[in-house]
C-alpha positions as CSV (number, residue, x, y, z in Angstrom):
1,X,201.5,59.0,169.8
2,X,200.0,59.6,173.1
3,X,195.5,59.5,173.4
4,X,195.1,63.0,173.1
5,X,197.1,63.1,169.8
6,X,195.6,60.3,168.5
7,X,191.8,61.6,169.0
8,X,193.1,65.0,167.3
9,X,194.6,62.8,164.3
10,X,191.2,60.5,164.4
11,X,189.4,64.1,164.1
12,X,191.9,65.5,161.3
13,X,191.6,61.7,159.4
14,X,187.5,62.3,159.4
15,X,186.4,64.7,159.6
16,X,185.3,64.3,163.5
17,X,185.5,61.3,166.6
18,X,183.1,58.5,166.0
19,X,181.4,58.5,169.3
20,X,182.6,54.2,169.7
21,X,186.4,55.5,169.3
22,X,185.9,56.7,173.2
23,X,184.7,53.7,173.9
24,X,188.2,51.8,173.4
25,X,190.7,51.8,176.1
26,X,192.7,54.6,176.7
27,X,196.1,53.0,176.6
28,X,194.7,50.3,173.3
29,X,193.6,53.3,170.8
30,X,197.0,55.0,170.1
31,X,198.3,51.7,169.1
32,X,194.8,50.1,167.4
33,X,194.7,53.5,165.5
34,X,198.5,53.5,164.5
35,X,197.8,49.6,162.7
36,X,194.2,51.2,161.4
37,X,195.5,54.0,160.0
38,X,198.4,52.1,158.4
39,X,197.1,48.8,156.7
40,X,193.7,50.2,156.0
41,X,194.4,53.7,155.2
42,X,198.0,54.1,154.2
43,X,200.1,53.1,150.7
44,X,200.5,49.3,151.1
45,X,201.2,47.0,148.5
46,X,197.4,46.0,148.4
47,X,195.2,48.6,146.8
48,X,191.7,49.9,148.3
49,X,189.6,47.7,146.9
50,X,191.5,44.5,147.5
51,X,191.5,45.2,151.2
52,X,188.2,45.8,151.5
53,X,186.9,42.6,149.6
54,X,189.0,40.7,152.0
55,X,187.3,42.5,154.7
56,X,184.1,41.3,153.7
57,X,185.3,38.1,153.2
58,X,186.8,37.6,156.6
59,X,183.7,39.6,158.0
60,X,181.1,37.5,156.7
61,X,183.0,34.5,158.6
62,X,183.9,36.0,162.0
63,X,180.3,37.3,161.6
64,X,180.7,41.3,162.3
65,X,177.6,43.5,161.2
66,X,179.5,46.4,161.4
67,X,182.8,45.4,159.4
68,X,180.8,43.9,156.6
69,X,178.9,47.6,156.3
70,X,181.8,49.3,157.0
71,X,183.8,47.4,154.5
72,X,181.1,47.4,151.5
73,X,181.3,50.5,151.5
74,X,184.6,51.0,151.5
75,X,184.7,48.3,148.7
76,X,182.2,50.3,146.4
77,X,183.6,53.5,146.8
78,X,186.8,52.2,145.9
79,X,185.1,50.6,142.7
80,X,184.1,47.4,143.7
81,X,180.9,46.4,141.9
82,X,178.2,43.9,143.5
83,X,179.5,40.7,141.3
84,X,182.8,41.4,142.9
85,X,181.5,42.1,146.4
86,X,179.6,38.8,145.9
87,X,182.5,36.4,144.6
88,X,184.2,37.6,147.6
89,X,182.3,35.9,150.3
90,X,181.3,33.4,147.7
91,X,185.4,33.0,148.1
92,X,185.4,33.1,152.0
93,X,182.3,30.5,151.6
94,X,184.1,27.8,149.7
95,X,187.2,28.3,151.9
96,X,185.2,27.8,155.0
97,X,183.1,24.9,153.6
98,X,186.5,23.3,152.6
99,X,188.2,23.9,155.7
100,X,185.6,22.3,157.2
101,X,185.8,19.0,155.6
102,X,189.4,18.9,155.3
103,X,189.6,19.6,160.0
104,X,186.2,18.0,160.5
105,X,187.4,14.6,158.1
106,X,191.4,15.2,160.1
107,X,193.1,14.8,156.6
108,X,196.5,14.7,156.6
109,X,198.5,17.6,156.0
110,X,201.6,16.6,154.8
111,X,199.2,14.0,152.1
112,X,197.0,17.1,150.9
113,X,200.6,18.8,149.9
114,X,201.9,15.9,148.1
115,X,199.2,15.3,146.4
116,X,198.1,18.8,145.4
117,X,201.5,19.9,144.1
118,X,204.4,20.1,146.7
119,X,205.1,22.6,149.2
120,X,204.2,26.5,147.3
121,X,203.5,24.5,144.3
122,X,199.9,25.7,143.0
123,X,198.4,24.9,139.7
């Protein structure tokens, strides 16, 4: 899909351009808008919801102000209540506190998977 297409599709997709889509790179939005429209808007094997909460979740960590809006509200109007919204950076939390111990203290790798289980083995 060439830029012109792809600002008509934005358009049909919303309604109208949000004024920061002409802000991207001419030869970067056919493509960025391709993955968008794809994994965030298409039929995936993930359902609304679930991609949104991981939104906020990675969000919160990056930090990005607009995702974490953006993706709230996404969240909600798919059905996402607060106590969901909340255990999912309460999620990305842990993980990240975790993570941090686990680079910051160099564990090894290979050691963590033995002793947690074995390779894929989670209980």
């Amino acid at each position: 899909m060439d830029y012109d297409a792809t600002i008509q599709d934005i358009e049909t997709t919303f309604g109208s351009v949000p004024s920061f889509i002409h802000q991207i790179p001419k030869a970067a939005l056919p493509g960025a808008w391709a993955e968008l429209k794809a994994l965030e808007f298409g039929e995936t094997v993930l359902d609304a919801k679930t991609k949104a909460l991981i939104g906020i979740a990675v969000a919160a960590q990056i930090p990005c102000d607009y995702c974490v809006w953006a993706d709230t509200n996404t969240a909600k109007q798919a059905g996402a209540t607060d106590e969901e919204i909340a255990e999912a950076v309460g999620v990305a939390a842990l993980t990240r506190s975790w993570s941090t111990y686990f680079n910051g203290l160099q564990v090894d790798f290979e050691t963590f998977k033995t002793e947690l289980g074995g390779e894929g083995a989670m209980q």
